[in-house]
C-alpha positions in Angstrom: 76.6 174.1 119.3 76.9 172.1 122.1 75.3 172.4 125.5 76.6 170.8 129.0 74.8 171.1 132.7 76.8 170.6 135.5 74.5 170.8 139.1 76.0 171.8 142.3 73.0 170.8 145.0 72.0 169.9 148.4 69.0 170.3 150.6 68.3 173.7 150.6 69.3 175.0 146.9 70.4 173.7 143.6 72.7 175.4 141.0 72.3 174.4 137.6 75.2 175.7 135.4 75.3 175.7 131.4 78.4 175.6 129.7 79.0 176.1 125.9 81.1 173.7 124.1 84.0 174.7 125.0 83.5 174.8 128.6 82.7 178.8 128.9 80.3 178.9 131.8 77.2 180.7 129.7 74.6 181.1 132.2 72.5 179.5 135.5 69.8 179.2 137.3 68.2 178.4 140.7 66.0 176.4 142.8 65.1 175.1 146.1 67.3 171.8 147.0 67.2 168.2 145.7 67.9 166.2 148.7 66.9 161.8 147.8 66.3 161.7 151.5 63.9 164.1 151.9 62.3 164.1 148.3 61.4 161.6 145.9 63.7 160.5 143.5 61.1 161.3 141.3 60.6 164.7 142.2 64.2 165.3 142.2 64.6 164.1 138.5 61.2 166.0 137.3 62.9 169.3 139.5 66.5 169.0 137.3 64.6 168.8 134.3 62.9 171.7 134.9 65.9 173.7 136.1 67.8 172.2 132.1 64.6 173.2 130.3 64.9 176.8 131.9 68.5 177.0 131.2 67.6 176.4 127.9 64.4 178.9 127.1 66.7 181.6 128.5 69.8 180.7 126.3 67.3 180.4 123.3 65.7 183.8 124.1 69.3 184.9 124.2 70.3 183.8 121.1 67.3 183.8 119.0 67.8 180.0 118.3 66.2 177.1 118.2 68.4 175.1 120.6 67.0 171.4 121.3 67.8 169.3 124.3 69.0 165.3 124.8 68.9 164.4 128.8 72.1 161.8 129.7 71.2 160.1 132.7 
């Protein structure tokens, strides 16, 4: 199956949304905000990595799978 992340975020809070492949919103999670002007780039990339990876462990722990992950920049 495959995955999609869409992320809705600003400077105080990030949304990180996974879809399934056929665009059924599956589950999300939550952090503090990715704002470039304020935060490193670097951070900011490292941060929505983080917030994929734990999209992922919970959809794997839901679904007893073992789900891998490619990052599209």
């Amino acid at each position: 199956m495959k995955y999609y992340v869409a992320f809705d975020g600003g400077g105080s809070k990030v949304e990180a949304i996974l879809f399934d492949e056929n665009l059924k919103r599956i589950r999300n999670a939550r952090m503090t905000g990715m704002n470039t002007a304020s935060t490193s780039r670097e951070t900011v990339s490292a941060n929505a990595r983080k917030l994929m990876d734990e999209l992922i462990k919970r959809e794997k722990a839901a679904q007893g799978s073992n789900t891998t992950r490619k990052y599209f920049a």
